[in-house]
Backbone as CSV, one residue per row, in Angstrom:
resi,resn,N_x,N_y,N_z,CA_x,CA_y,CA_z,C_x,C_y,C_z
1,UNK,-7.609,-15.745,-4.319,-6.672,-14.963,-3.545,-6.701,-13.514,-4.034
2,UNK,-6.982,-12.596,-3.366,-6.899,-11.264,-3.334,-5.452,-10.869,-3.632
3,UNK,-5.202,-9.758,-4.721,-4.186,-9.241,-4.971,-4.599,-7.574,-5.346
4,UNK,-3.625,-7.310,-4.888,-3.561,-5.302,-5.363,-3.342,-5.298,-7.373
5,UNK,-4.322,-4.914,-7.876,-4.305,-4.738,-9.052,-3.510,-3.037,-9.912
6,UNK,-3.873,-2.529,-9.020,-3.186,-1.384,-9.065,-2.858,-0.125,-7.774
7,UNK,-1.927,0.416,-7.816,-1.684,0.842,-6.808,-1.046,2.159,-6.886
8,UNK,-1.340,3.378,-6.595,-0.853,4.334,-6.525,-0.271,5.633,-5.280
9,UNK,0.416,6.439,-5.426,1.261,7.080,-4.194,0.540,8.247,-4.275
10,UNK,-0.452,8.544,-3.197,-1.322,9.941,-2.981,-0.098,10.958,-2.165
11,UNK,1.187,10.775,-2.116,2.167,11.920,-1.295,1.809,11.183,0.020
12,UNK,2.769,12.165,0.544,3.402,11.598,1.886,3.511,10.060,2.223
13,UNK,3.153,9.269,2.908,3.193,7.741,2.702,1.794,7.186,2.785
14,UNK,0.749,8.014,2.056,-0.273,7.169,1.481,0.042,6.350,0.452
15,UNK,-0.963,5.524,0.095,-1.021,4.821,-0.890,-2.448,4.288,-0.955
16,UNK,-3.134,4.783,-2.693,-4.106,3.716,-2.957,-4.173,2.739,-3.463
17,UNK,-4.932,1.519,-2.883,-4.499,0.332,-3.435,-6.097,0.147,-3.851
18,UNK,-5.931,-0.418,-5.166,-7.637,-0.997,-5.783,-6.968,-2.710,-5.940
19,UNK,-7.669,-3.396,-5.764,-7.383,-4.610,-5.373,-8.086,-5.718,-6.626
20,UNK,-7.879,-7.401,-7.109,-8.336,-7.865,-8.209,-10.256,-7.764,-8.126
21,UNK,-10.395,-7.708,-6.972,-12.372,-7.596,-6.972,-12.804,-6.486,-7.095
22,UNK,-11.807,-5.787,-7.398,-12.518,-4.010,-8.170,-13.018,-2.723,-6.489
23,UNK,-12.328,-4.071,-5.423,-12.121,-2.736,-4.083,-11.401,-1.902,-4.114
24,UNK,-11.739,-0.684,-3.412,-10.168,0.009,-3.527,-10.286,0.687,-2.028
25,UNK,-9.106,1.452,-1.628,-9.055,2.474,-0.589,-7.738,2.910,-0.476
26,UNK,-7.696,3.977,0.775,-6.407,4.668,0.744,-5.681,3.660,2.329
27,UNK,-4.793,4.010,2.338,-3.864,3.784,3.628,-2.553,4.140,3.513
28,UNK,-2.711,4.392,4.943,-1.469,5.833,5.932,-0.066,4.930,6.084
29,UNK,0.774,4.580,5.401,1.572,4.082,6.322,3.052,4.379,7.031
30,UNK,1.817,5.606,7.530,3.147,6.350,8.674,3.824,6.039,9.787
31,UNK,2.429,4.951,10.283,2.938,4.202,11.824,3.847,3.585,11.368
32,UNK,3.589,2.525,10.531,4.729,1.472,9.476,6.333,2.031,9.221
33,UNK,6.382,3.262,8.770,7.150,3.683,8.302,8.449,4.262,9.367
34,UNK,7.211,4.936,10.719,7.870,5.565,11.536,8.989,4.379,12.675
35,UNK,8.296,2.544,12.741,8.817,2.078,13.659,10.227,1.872,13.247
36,UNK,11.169,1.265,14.048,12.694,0.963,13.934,13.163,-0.357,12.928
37,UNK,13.873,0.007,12.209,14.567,-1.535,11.510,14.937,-0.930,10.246
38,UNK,15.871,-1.737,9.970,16.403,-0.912,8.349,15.631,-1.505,7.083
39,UNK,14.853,-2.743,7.520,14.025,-2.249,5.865,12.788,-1.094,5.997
40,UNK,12.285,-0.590,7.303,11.148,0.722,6.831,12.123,2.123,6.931
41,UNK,13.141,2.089,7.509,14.274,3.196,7.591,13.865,3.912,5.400
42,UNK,14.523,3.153,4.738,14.378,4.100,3.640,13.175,4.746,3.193
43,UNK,11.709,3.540,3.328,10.832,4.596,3.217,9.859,5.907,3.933
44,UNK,10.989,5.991,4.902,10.606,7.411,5.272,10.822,8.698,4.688
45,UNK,11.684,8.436,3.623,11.720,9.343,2.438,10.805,9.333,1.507
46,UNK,9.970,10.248,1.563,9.116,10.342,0.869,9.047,10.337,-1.065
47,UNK,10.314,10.286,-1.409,10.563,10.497,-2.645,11.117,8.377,-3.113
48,UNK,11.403,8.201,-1.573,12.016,6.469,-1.886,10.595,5.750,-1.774
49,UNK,9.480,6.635,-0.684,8.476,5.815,-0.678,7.600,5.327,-1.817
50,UNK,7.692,6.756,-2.759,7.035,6.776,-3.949,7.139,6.245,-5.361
51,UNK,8.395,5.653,-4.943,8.351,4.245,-6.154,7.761,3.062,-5.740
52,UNK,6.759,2.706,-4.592,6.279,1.255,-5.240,6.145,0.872,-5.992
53,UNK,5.893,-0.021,-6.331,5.711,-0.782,-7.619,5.067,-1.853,-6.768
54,UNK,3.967,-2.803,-7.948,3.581,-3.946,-7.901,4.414,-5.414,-8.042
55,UNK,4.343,-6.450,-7.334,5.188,-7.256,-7.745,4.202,-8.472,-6.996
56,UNK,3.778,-9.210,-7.957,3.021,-10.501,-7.985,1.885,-10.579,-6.556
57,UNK,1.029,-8.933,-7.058,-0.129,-8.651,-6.515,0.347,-7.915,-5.005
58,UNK,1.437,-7.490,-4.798,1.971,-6.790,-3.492,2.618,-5.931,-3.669
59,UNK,2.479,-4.546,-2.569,2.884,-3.212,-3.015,4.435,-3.673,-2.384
60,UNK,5.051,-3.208,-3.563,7.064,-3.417,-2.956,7.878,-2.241,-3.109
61,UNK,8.709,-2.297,-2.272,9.292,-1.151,-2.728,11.088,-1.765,-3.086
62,UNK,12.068,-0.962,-3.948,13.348,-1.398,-4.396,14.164,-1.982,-3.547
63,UNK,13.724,-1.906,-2.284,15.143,-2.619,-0.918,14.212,-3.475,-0.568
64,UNK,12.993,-4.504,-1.353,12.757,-5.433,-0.663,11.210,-5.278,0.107
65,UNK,11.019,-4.251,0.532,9.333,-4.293,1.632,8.409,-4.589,0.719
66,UNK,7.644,-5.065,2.012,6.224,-5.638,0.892,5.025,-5.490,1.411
67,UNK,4.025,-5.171,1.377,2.652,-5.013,2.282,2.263,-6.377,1.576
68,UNK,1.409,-7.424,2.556,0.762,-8.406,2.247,-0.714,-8.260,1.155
69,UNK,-1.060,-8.290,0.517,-2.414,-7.884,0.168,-3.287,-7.761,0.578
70,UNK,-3.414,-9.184,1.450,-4.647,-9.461,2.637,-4.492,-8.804,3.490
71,UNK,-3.104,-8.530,4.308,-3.787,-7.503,5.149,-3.449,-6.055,4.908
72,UNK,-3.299,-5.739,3.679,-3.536,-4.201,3.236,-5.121,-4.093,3.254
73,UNK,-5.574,-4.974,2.626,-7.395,-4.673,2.738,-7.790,-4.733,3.785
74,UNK,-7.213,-5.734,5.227,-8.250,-5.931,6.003,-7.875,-4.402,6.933
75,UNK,-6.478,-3.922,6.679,-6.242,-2.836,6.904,-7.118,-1.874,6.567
76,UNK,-7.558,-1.816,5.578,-7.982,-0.966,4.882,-9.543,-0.821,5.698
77,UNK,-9.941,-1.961,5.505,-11.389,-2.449,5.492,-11.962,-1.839,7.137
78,UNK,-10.563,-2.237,8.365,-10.964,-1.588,9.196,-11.400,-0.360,9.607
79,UNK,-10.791,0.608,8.447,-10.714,2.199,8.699,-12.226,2.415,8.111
80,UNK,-12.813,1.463,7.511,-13.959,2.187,6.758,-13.851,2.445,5.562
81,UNK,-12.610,2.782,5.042,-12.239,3.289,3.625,-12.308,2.070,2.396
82,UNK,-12.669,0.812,2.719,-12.739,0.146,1.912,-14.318,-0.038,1.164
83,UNK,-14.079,0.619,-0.595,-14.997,0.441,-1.498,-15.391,0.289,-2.967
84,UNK,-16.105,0.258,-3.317,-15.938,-0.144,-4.549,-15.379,0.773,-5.641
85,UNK,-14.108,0.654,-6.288,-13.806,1.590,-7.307,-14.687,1.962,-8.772
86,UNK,-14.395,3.334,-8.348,-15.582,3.459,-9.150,-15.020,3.248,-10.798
87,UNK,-13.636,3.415,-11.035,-13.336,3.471,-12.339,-13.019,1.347,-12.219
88,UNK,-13.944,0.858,-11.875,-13.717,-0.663,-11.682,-14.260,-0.729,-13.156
């Protein structure tokens, strides 16, 4: 099972995620952020977005959201941006 090994906040609501097989890439998640409902409501603040944290291989943030792993990569994977990290 694929998990986000590490994960970091490039500003605005990017995020890179390098994953346990040493993939990595970036992703936008502005569409995510921009639709209606009160758990993506807080991270449209860009300062609330930027505490993810990891939590048992999934990017989370403090009120609960979670990107799946699997489909953060296949997310990822679609844009093209998915590759091998180089500091793997």
């Amino acid at each position: 099972m694929i998990k986000v090994a590490k994960i970091k906040c490039l500003g605005g609501h990017r995020l890179r995620a390098t994953f346990s097989d040493g993939m990595a890439g970036d992703y936008d998640f502005s569409a995510i952020v921009n639709q209606s409902g009160p758990m993506v409501e807080p991270l449209r603040d860009p300062v609330f977005f930027a505490r993810v944290f990891l939590e048992d291989g999934a990017p989370t943030w403090p009120n609960g959201f979670d990107a799946a792993p699997g489909w953060l990569r296949r997310e990822i994977e679609a844009t093209g941006a998915l590759a091998r990290d180089a500091a793997a």
